[in-house]
N, C-alpha and C positions, 0 to 999 in steps of 0.2 A: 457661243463656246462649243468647238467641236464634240463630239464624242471621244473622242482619243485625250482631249486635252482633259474632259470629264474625269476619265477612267484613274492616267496619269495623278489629279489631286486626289480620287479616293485612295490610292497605292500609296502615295506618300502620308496621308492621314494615319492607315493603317500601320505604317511602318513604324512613323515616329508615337502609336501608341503602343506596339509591340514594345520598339528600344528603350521607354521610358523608363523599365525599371531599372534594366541595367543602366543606363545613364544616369539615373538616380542613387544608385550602388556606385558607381564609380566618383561620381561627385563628392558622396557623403561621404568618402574613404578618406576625401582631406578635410575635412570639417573636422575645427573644436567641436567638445560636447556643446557648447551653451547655441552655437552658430547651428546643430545637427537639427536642433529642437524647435526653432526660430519657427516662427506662425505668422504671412503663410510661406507653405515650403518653399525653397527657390531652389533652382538645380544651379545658381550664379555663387559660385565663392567668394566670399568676401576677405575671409581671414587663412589665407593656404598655408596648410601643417602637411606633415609628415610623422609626426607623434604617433598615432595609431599602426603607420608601417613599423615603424622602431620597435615598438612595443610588442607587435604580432611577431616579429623577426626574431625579437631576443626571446620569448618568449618558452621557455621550458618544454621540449617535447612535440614542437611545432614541424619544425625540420624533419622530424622520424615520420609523424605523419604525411609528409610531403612525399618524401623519401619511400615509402610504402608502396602509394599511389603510383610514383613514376613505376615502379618494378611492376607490382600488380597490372595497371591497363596494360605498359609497354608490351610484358610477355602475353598479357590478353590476344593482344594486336598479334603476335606474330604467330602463335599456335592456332586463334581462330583462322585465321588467314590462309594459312599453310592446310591445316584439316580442310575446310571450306572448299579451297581452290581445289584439292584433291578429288573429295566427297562431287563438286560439281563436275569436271571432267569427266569422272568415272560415269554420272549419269547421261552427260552427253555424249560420249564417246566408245562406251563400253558396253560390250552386251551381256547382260547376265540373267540368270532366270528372276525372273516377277519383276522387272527392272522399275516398272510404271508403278505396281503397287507400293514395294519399298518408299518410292520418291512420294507417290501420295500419304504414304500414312507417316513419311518426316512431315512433310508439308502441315499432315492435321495436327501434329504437338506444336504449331505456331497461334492454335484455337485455344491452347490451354493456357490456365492465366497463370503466372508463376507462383501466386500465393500456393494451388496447388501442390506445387510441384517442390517448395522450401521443406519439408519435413522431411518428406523420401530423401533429397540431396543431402541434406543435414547429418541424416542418419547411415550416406554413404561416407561422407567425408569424417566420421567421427570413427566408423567400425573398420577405415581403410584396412588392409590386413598386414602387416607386421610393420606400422609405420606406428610414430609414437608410443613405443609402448604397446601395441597391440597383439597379440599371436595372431597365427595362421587364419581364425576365425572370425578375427577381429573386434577379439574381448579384451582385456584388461587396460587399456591406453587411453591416450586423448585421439590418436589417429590424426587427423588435419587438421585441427582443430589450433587455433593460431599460428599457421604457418599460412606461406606464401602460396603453396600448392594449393590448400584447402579456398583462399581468396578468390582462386583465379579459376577452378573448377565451371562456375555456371557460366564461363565467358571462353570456354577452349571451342565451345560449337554451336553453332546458332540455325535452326533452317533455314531463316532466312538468309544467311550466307551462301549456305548448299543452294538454295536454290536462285539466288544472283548470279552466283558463279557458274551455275549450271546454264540459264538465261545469256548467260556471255558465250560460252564454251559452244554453245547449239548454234553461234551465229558464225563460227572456222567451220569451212568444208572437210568434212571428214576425210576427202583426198590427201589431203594431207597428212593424218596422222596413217592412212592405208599407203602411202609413200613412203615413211620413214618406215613403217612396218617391212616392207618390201628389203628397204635396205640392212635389216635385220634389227634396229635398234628396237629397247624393250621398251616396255609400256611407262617405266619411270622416267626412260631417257627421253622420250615423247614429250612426258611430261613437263618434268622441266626444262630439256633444252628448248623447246619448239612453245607448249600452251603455256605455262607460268609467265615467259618472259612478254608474251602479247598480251595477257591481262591484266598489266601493270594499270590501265584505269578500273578495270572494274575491282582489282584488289585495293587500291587508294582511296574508293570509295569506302569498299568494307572496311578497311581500317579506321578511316573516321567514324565510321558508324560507331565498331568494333572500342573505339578509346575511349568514344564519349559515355558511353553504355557504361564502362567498367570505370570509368573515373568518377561519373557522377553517382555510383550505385552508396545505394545507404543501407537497404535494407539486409542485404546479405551479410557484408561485413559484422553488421549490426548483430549477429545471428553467431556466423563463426568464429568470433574472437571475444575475446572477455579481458586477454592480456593487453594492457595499455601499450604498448612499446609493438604492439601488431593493428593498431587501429589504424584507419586510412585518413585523410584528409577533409572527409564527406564528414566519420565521427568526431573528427577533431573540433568539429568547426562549435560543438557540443562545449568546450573549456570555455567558451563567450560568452555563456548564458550561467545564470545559477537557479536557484527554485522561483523566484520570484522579480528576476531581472535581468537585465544583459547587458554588455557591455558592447554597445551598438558600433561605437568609432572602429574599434578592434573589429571585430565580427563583420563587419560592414571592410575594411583595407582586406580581411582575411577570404573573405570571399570573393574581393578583385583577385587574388591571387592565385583561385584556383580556377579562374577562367581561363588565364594565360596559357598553360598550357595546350588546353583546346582551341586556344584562337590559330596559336604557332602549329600544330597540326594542320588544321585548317588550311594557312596560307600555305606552309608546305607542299599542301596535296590536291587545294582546287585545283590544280591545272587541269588535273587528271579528271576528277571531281565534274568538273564543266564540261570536260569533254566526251564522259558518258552520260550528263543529262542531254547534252546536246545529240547525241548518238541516237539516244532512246525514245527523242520526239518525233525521229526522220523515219523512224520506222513507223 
């Protein structure tokens, strides 16, 4: 047996025990209860329902949390994206005084771990200043506090975007943007006419990065809302479980469901996806 044919069966090993759970989630999402429980487990359907999608579908408040989440990542995706692409050009492109330091000391708040960093944001999103009820100083309100804006807050900018994007932006010959300069257009029109529309891979990438981030997050939500009818998809998934049990068939269809929309991104945007990993090995 070659080496390569070696390698080959450990990658597929590897693979099919990564995908197991999810293939075990997806199976069990049509299983009766008595069939979910059955010993030992089999990933083979015997008895195919659809019970547990009915049931998650119709189910009371299900849809708002769904509905949340699309809005919440969606605008994630595009305000990260747009800050990000801007924040990295201006590092590749533009000269400003301490240009290097700036770009290292974002780079160092990619060391800090978010738990940090939940209280300070908590207590910006809460004091915003004349939103919710708040005055000028950012006393008497709730401030962001169950709204959409306060969700999508720790997902508007990420270093690591600024600095992908900047990673991209440093590899256009400056000629170019000192050409368009030349013919008098400004620093935005550069911007967008000329760098945004070439880093449509490396912005497809951040975007998937950027959806899955904010789609799968719990702990934030978790933090910023207390209103049920503002809870995401990630809390939702919380109505399946009670003190002492869950309600596996449900819980189990309900979390195929919040994959989907990150697979359809996905396929959307590997193209792109592939062709700045492929980009980034040749270098």
């Amino acid at each position: 047996m070659t080496k390569k044919i070696k390698l080959y069966i450990l990658l597929i090993i590897i693979g099919i025990i990564m995908a197991f759970p999810f293939i075990w989630t997806v199976t069990s999402s049509f299983k009766p209860d008595n069939e979910l429980f059955s010993f030992p487990p089999s990933l083979i359907i015997k008895n195919f329902t659809i019970k547990n999608y009915d049931y998650v579908l119709n189910i009371k408040g299900f849809s708002g949390y769904f509905f949340n989440s699309i809005i919440v990542s969606g605008l994630s995706v595009i305000i990260n994206v747009l800050f990000c692409s801007m924040a990295g050009y201006a590092f590749a492109h533009l000269e400003f005084k301490h240009k290097n330091f700036w770009f290292f000391l974002l780079l160092a708040t990619m060391m800090i771990p978010i738990q940090i960093t939940l209280i300070p944001t908590f207590l910006i999103a809460k004091n915003f200043p004349l939103i919710g009820g708040n005055n000028l100083f950012g006393y008497g309100g709730t401030g962001l506090l169950n709204t959409y804006a306060g969700l999508i807050i720790p997902h508007i900018m990420s270093a690591f975007g600024v600095f992908m994007m900047r990673q991209f932006y440093l590899q256009i010959p400056k000629e170019l943007a000192e050409s368009a300069r030349i013919d008098g257009a400004s620093e935005s029109i550069i911007f967008f006419k000329i760098f945004f529309p070439i880093g449509k891979s490396s912005i497809a990438a951040l975007a998937i990065f950027t959806f899955t981030q904010a789609w799968d997050d719990f702990l934030w939500p978790l933090i910023i809302t207390n209103d049920d009818s503002m809870r995401t998809l990630q809390l939702g998934l919380e109505i399946f479980k009670s003190q002492n049990s869950a309600d596996w068939g449900p819980l189990m269809s309900a979390t195929t469901l919040t994959i989907i929309p990150v697979l359809i991104i996905f396929i959307i945007l590997q193209k792109y996806f592939i062709d700045i990993s492929i980009s980034s090995s040749l270098k």
